[in-house]
C-alpha positions as CSV (number, residue, x, y, z in Angstrom):
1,X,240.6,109.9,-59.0
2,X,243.9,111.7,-59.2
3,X,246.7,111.3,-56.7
4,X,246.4,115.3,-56.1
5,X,242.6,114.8,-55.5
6,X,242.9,111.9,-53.3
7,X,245.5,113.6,-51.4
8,X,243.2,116.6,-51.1
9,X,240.1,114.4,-50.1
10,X,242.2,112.4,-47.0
11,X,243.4,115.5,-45.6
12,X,239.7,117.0,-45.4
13,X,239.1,114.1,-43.2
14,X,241.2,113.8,-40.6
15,X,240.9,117.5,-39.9
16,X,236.9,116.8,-39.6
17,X,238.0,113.8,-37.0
18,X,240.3,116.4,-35.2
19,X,237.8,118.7,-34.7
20,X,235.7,115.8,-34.0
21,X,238.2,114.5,-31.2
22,X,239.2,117.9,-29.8
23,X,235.7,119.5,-29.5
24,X,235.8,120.4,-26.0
25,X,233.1,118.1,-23.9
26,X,230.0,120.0,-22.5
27,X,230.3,120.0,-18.4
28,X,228.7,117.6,-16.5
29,X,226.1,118.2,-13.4
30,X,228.3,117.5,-10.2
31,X,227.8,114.2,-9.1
32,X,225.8,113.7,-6.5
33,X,227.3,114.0,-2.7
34,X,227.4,110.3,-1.4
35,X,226.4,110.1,2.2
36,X,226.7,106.7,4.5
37,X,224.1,106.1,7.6
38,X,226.2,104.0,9.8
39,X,225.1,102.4,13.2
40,X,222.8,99.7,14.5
41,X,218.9,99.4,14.8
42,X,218.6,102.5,15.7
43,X,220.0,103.5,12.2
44,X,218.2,101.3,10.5
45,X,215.6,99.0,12.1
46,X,213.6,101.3,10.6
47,X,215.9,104.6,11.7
48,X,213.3,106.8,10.1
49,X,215.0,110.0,11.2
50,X,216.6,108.8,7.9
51,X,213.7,109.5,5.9
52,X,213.0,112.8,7.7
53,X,216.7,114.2,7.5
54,X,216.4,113.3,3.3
55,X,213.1,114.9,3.4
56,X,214.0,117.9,5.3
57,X,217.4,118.1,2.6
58,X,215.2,118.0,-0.3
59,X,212.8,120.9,1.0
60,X,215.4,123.2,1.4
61,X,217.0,122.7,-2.1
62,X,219.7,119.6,-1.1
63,X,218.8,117.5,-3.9
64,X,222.1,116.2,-5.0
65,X,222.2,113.6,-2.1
66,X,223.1,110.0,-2.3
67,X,222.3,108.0,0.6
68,X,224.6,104.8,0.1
69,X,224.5,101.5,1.9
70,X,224.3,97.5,1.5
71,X,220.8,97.7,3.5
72,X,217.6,98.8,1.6
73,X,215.1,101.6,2.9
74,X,212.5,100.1,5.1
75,X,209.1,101.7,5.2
76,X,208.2,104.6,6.9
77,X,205.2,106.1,5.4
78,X,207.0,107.9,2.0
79,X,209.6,106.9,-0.5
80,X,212.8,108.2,-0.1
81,X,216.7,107.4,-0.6
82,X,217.2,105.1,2.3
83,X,220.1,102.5,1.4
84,X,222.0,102.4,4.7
85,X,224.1,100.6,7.0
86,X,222.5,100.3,9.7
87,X,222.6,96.5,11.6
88,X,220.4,95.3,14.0
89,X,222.5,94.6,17.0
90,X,225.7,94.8,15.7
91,X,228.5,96.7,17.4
92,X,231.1,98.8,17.1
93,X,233.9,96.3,18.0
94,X,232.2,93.6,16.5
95,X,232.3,95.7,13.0
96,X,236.3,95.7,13.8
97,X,236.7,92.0,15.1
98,X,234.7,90.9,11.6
99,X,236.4,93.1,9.7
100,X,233.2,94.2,7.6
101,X,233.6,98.0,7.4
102,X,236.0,97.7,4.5
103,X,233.5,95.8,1.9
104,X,230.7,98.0,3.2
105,X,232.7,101.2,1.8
106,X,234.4,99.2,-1.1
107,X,230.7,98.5,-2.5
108,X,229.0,102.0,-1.6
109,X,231.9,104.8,-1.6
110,X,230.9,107.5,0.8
111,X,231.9,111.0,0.8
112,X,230.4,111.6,4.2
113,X,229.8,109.1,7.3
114,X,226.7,109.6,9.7
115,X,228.0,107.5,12.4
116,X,225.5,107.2,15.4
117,X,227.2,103.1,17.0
118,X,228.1,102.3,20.5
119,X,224.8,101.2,21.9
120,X,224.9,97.9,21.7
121,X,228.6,98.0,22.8
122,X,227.7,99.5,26.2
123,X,224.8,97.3,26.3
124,X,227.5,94.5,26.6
125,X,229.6,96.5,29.2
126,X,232.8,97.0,26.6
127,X,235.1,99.5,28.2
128,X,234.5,103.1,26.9
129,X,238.0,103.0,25.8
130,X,238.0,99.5,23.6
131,X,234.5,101.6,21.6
132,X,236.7,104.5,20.7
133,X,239.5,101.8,20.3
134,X,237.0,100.4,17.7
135,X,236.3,104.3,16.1
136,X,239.7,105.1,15.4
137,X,240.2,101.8,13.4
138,X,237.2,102.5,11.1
139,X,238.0,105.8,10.8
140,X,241.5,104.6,9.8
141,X,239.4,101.9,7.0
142,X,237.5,105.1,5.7
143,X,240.4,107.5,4.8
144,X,242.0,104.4,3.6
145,X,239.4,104.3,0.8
146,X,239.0,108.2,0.8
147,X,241.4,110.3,2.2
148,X,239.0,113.5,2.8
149,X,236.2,111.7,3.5
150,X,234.3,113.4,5.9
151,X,232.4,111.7,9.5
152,X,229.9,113.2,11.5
153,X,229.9,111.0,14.6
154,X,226.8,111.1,17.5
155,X,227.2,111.2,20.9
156,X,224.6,108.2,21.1
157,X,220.7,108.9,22.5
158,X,220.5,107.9,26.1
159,X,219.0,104.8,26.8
160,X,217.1,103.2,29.7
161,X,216.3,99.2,29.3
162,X,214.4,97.2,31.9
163,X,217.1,94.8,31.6
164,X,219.9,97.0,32.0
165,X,220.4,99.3,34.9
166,X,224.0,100.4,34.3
167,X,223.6,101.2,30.7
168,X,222.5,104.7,31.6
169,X,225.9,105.8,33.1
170,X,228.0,104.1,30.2
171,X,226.7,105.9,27.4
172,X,227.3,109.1,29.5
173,X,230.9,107.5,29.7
174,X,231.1,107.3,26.3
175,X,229.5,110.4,25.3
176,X,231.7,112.2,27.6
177,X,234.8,110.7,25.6
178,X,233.6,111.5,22.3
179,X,234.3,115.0,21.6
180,X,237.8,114.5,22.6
181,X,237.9,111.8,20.4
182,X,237.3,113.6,17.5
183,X,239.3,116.6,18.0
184,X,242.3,114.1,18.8
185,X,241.3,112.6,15.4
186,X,240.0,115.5,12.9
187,X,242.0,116.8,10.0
188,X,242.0,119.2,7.9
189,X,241.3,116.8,4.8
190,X,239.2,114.6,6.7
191,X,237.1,116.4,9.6
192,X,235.2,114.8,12.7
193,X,232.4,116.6,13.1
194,X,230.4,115.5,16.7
195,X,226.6,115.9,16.8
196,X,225.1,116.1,20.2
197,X,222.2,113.7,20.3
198,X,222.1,112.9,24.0
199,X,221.1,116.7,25.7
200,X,217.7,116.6,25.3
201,X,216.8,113.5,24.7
202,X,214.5,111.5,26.5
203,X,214.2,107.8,27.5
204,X,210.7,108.4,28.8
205,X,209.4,110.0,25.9
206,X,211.3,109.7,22.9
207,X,212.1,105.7,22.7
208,X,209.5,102.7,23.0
209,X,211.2,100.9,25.3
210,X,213.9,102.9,26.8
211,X,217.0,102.3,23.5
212,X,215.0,102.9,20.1
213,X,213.5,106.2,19.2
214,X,209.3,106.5,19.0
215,X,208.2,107.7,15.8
216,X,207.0,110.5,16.8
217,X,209.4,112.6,18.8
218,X,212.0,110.6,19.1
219,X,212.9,110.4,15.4
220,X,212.1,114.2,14.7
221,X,215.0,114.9,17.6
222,X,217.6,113.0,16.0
223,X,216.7,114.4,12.6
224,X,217.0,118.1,14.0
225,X,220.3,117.2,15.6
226,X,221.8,115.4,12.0
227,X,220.7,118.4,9.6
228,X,222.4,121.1,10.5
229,X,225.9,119.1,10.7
230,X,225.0,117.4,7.2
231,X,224.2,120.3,5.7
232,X,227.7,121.8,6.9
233,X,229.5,118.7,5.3
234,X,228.1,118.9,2.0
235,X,230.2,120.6,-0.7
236,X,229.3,124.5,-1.4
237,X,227.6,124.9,-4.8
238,X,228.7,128.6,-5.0
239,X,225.6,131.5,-4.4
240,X,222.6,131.3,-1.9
241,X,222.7,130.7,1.8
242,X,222.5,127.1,2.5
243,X,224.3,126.6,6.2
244,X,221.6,127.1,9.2
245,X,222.4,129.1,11.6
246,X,224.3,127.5,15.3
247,X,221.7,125.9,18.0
248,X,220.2,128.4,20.1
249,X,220.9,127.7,24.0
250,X,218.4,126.1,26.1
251,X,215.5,128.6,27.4
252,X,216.0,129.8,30.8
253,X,212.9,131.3,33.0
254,X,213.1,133.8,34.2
255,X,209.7,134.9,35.6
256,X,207.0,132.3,35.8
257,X,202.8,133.1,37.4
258,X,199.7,131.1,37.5
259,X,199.6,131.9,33.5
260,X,202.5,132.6,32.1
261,X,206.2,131.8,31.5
262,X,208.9,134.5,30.6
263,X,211.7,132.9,28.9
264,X,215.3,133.8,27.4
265,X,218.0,131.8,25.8
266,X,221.6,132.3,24.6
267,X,221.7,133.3,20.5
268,X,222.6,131.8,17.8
269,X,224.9,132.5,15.5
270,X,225.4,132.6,11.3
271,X,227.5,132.9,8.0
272,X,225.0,135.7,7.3
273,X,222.5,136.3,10.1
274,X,220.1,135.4,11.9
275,X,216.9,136.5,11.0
276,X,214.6,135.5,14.0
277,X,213.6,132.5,16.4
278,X,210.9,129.5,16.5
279,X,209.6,128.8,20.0
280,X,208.2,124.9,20.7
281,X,205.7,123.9,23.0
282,X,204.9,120.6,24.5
283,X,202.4,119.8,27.4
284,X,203.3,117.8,30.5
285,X,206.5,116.6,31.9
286,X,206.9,113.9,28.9
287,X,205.6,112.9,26.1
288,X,202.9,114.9,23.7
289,X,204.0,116.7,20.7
290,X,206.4,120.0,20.7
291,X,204.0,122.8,18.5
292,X,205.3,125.9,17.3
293,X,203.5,129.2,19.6
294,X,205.9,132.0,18.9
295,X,208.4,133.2,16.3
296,X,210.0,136.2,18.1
297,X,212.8,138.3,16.3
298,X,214.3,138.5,19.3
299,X,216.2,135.9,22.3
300,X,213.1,136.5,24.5
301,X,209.0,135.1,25.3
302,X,206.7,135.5,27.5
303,X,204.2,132.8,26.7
304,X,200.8,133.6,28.0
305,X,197.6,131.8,28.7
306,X,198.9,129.1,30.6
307,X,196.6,126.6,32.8
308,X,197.7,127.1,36.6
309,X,199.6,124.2,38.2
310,X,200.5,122.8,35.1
311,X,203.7,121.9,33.8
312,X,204.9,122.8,30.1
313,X,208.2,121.8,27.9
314,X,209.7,124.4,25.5
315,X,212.3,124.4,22.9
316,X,214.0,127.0,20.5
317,X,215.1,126.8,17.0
318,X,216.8,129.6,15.2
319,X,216.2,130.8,11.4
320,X,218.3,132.9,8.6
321,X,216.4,134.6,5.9
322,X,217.2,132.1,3.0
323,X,214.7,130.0,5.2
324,X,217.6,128.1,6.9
325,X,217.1,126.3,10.5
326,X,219.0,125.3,13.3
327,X,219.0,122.5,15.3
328,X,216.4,122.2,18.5
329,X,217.9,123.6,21.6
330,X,217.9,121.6,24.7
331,X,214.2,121.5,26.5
332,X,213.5,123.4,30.0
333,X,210.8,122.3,31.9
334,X,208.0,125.2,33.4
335,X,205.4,124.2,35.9
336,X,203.1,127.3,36.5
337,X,202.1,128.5,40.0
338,X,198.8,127.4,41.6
339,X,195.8,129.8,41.6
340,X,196.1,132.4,44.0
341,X,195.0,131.2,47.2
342,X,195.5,127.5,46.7
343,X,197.6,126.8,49.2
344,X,200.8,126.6,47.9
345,X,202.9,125.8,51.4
346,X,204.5,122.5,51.2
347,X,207.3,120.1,53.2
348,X,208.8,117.3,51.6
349,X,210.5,114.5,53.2
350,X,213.2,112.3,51.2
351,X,215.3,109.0,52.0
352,X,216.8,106.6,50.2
353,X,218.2,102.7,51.0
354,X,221.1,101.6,49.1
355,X,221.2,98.2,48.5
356,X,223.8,96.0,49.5
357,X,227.1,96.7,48.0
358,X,225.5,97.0,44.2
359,X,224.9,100.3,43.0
360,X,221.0,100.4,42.9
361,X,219.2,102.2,45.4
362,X,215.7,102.7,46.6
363,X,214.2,105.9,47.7
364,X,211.0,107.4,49.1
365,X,209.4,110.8,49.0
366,X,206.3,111.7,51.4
367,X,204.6,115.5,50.3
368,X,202.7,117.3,52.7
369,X,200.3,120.2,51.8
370,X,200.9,122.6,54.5
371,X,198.7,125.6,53.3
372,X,195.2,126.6,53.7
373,X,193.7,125.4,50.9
374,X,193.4,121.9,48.9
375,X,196.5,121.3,46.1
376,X,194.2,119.9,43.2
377,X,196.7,118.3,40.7
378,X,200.4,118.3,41.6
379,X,203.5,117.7,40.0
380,X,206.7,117.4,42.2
381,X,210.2,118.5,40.4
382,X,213.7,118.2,41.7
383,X,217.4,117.4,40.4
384,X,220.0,114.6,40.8
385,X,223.4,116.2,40.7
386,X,225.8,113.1,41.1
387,X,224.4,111.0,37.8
388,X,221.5,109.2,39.7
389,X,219.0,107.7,37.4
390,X,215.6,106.3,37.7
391,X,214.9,103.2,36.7
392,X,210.9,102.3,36.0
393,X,208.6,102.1,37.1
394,X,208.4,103.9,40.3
395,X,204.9,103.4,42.6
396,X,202.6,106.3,43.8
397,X,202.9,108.5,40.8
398,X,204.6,109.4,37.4
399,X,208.4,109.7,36.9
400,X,210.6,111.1,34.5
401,X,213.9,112.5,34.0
402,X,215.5,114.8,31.7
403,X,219.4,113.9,30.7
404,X,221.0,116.3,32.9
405,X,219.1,115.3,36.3
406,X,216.1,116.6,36.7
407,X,213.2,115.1,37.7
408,X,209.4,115.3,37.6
409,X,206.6,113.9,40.1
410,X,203.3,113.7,39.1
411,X,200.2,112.9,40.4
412,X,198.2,110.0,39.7
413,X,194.4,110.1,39.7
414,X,193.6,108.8,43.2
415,X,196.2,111.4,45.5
416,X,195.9,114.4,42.7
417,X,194.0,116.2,45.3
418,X,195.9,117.3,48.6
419,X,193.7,118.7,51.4
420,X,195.3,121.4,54.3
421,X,197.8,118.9,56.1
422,X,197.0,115.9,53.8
423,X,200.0,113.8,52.9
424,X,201.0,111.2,50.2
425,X,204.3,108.9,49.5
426,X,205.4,108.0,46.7
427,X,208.5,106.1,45.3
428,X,211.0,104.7,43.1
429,X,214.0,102.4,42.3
430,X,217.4,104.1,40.7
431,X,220.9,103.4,40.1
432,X,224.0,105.7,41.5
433,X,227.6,105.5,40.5
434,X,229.9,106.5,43.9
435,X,227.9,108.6,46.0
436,X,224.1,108.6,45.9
437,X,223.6,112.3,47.9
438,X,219.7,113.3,48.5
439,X,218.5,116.3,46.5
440,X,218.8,119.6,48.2
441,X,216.1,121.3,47.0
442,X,212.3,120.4,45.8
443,X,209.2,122.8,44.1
444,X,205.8,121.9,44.4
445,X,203.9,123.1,41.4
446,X,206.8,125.9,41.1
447,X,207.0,126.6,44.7
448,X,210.1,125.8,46.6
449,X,208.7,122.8,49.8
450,X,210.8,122.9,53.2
451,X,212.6,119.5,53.4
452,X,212.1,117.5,56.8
């Protein structure tokens, strides 16, 4: 082969490895967004609102999702991406004390944080202060290893354990504190974002034993409550409405008869619009399962049909026409008025006994029918206003109370039934923190009782 040849033949190769080198690479799917549980047992002992939240993003076209942890996925009736950090027990200011946050994110490298931890901190009576103490230095370990790494911290589910009769008043403590918190903290490069998982949630009927959520209502709360804020986090692909719209206020009534319920509520708002609204129905004071009976276009419902004397639970969700929706609102509580004729006169009769110079108390209620006619089935509602709670079980009847005060009375089987100037007491233990005033107002079966 000739020099010139040779010379020829070299040159045709390296311009083949140029093009070869500088072909320009085809683009890459996004990676996917990588998105840390973080929190105790209730995150992940087996914290299935985790497998409900990935559920509900992969039903509405948020596939590329990365739930990241140390932990494994623990079983709750499907597959789905559950790694997690969620500790049994563990608490906030022990995760600080140990030092473990930092290998947790070196291993798993979150974009987003879903922080619901503090539980088990009140449980131990740490100062509300030392918890958010405990916050700031984690949040100070996450930017560390990603500077616009984004946390969506809970104001923790109220809790109610036999064994603990303060713990009720600290997590309001601490849930009070948190949205300051986060706007003291938040950045533009790294927001807080607080979800609100204590209004509407309750001890009674959403947790097995008064901390961990049931499996049933419980879970699907918190999972309504983390969805709309994850979803707000994640990074825009570009085209198509993905963000749901805000959460619609709590329903307000504003007529109520023997068989129906008018409602209202505040609206919602959104990027686009709101296309309509999804009202919830639940039976009884607690418990039983929220079902959908309305989807007005409007912020207003009359539900009809209702059984007299009976007492009903609603909430609202709000939707956008990509098929977007909001969080649940808060729940409002309906009792319908008796039958016409049934006597609905009533007096009620209230005391309470603190005890010693703890801050437990015990108090008594006697109902008298003072109408014409026999009361068959009752249920007795009135509201705490200075942060009183009750602590099960009471005697005489069933108790529960809703997060902001109120509380419901109802019958059991052997004093449902209330003849003309018939009687029955009922009552209950509770905690108070500084004064422990009586109620100033009580409704039997939706009618207002004179107090004696």
């Amino acid at each position: 082969m000739s020099w010139r040849l040779l010379r020829a033949v070299m040159a045709g190769l390296l311009l083949a490895a140029c093009a070869v080198v500088m072909a320009p690479a085809s683009a890459g799917a996004a990676a996917p967004t990588r998105i840390m549980p973080l929190g105790d047992s209730i995150t992940g002992s087996p914290g299935c609102w985790r497998a409900l939240l990935w559920r509900h993003l992969q039903d509405t076209g948020h596939t590329n999702v990365d739930f990241v942890g140390t932990l494994p996925p623990q079983g709750c009736g499907f597959t789905y991406d559950g790694e997690n950090e969620g500790h049994g027990g563990i608490l906030a200011t022990g995760i600080v004390r140990d030092n473990q946050l930092p290998g947790w994110l070196s291993a798993t490298r979150p974009d987003i944080v879903l922080m619901h931890l503090g539980t088990n901190d009140v449980w131990n009576n740490i100062p509300t202060s030392t918890i958010l103490d405990a916050y700031t230095t984690m949040l100070g370990q996450m930017r560390a290893g990603n500077p616009a790494i984004k946390l969506v911290v809970a104001r923790i589910i109220p809790m109610n354990p036999a064994n603990c009769a303060a713990c009720g008043q600290r997590v309001v403590d601490l849930d009070n504190a948190i949205p300051g918190w986060a706007q003291a903290h938040t950045t533009a490069a790294s927001p807080v974002t607080v979800v609100d998982q204590w209004t509407g949630f309750d001890t009674a009927a959403d947790t097995t034993d008064g901390v961990h959520p049931n499996s049933t209502t419980g879970i699907q709360k918190m999972e309504s409550r983390w969805y709309p804020a994850l979803v707000a986090a994640l990074p825009t692909a570009g085209g198509g409405d993905t963000r749901p719209p805000s959460t619609p206020g709590a329903p307000t009534v504003t007529a109520v008869t023997a068989s129906s319920a008018a409602l209202t509520w505040t609206a919602s708002t959104d990027d686009v619009g709101v296309a309509g609204y999804e009202v919830y129905r639940a039976a009884g004071a607690s418990g039983g399962t929220f079902t959908l009976v309305a989807s007005p276009a409007t912020t207003a419902f009359t539900d009809t049909g209702l059984a007299a004397s009976t007492t009903y639970r609603y909430q609202v969700r709000a939707r956008d026409a990509a098929g977007n929706v909001s969080a649940s609102s808060g729940t409002t509580a309906v009792t319908t008025q008796p039958e016409a004729g049934a006597g609905a006169s009533c007096t009620v009769s209230y005391s309470a006994s603190n005890w010693g110079g703890g801050n437990g108390f015990t108090a008594g209620v006697t109902i008298a029918n003072t109408g014409t006619s026999t009361v068959d089935g009752w249920t007795l509602a009135f509201t705490y206003t200075a942060g009183q709670r009750i602590t099960m079980p009471g005697w005489g009847a069933t108790f529960a109370q809703s997060g902001n005060g109120d509380v419901t009375v109802t019958n059991l089987t052997w004093n449902a039934a209330l003849a003309p100037n018939a009687s029955t007491s009922v009552g209950f233990n509770g905690t108070y923190s500084g004064s422990n005033p009586a109620p100033t107002s009580f409704t039997l079966n939706g009618n207002t009782c004179a107090t004696t």
